[in-house]
C-alpha atoms as an extended CHARMM CRD file, in Angstrom:
* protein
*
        58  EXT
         1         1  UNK       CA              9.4940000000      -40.7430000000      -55.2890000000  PROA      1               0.0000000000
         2         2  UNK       CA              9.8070000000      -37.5930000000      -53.1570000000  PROA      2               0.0000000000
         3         3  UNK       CA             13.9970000000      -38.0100000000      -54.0270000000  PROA      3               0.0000000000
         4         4  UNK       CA             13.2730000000      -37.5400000000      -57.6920000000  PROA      4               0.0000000000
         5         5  UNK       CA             10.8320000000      -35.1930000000      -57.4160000000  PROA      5               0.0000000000
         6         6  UNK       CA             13.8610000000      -33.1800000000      -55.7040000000  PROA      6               0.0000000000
         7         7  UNK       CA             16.4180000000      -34.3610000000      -57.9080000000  PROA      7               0.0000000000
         8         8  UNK       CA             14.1510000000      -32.7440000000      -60.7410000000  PROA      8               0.0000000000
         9         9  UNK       CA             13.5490000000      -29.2730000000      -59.3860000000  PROA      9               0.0000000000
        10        10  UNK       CA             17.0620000000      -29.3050000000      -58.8410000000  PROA      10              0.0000000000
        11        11  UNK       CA             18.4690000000      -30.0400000000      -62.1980000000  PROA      11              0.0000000000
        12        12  UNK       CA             15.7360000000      -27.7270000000      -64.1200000000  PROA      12              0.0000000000
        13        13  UNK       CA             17.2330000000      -25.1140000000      -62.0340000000  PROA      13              0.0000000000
        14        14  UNK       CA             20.9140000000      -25.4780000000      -62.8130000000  PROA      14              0.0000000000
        15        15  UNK       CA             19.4190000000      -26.2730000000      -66.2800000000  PROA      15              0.0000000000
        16        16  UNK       CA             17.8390000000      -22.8860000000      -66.6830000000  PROA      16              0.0000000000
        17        17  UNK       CA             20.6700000000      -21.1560000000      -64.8270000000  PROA      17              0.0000000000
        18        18  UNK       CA             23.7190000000      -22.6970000000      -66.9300000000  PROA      18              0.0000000000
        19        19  UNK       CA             21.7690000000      -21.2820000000      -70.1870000000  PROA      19              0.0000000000
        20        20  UNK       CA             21.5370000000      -18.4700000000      -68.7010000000  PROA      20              0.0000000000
        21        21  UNK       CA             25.2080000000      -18.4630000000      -68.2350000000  PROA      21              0.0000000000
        22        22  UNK       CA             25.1990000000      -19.2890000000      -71.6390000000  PROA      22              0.0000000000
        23        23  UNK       CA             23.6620000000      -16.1320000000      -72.4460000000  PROA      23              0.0000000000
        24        24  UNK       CA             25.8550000000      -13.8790000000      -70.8340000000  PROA      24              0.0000000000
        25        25  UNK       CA             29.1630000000      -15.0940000000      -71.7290000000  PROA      25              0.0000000000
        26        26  UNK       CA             28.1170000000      -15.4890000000      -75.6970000000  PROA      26              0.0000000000
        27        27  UNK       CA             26.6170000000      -11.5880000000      -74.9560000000  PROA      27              0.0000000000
        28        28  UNK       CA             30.1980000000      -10.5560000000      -73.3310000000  PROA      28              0.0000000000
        29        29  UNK       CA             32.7260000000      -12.7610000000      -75.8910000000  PROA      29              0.0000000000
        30        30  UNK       CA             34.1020000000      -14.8880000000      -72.7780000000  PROA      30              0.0000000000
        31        31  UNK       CA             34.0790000000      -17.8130000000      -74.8670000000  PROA      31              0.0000000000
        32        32  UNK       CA             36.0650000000      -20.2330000000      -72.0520000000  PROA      32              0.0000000000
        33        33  UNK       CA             33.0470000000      -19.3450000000      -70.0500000000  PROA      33              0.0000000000
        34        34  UNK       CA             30.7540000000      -20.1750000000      -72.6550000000  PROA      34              0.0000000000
        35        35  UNK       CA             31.9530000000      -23.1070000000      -73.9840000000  PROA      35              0.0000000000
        36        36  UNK       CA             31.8380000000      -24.8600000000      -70.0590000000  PROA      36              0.0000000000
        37        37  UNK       CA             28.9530000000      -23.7410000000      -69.6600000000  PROA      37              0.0000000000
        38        38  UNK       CA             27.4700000000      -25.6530000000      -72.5820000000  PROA      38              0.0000000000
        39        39  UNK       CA             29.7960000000      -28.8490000000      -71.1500000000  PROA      39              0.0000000000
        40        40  UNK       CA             27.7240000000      -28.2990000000      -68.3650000000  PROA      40              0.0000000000
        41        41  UNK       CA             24.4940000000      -28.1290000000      -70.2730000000  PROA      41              0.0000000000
        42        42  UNK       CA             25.1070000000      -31.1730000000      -71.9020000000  PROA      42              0.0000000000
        43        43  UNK       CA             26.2430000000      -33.4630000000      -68.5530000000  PROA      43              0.0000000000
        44        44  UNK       CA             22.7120000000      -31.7260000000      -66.9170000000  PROA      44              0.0000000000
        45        45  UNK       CA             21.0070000000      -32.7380000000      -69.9070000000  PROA      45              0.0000000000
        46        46  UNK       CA             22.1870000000      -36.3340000000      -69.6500000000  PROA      46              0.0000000000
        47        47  UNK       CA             21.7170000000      -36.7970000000      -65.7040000000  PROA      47              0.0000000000
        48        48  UNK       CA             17.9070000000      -35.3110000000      -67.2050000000  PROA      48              0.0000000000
        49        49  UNK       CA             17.3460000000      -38.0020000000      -69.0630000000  PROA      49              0.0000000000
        50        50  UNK       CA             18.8690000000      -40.6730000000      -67.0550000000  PROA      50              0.0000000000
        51        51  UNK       CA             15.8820000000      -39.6830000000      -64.2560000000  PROA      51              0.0000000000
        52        52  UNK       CA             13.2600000000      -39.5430000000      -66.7730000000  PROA      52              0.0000000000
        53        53  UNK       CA             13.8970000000      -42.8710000000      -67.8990000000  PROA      53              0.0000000000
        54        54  UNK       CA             14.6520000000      -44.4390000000      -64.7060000000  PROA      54              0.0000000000
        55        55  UNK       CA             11.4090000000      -42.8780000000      -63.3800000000  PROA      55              0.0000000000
        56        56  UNK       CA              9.3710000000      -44.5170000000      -66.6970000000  PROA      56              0.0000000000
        57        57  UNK       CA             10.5420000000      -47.6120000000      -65.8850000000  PROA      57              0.0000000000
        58        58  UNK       CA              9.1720000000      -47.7030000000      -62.1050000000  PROA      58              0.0000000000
C-alpha cells in the first residue's frame, strides 16, 4: 500500500506541474510545447485512473 501511496504523490505532482506547463506555453504561444504537454496530461491522467481503480478493487 505504501507503493501506491508513492506512486500517487508522485503523479499529482507531475499532474500539477505539466498544467502548469500548460500554462506557460499557452501564455508564451509555444504551441509544440503546449500541445505535449497536454499529451502528457492525458497519459498522467490515465496511469491516474488505472491506480485508483486498481486500488478500489483491493
Amino acid at each position: 500500500m505504501k507503493r501506491y501511496f508513492i506512486y500517487n504523490v508522485l503523479l499529482n505532482i507531475s499532474l500539477i506541474l505539466m498544467f502548469l506547463s500548460v500554462v506557460a506555453a499557452y501564455q508564451s504561444s509555444e504551441y509544440t510545447v503546449f500541445g505535449i504537454s497536454l499529451l502528457i496530461i492525458g497519459i498522467l491522467g490515465y496511469l491516474k485512473y488505472r491506480l485508483l481503480k486498481q486500488v478500489r478493487q483491493r
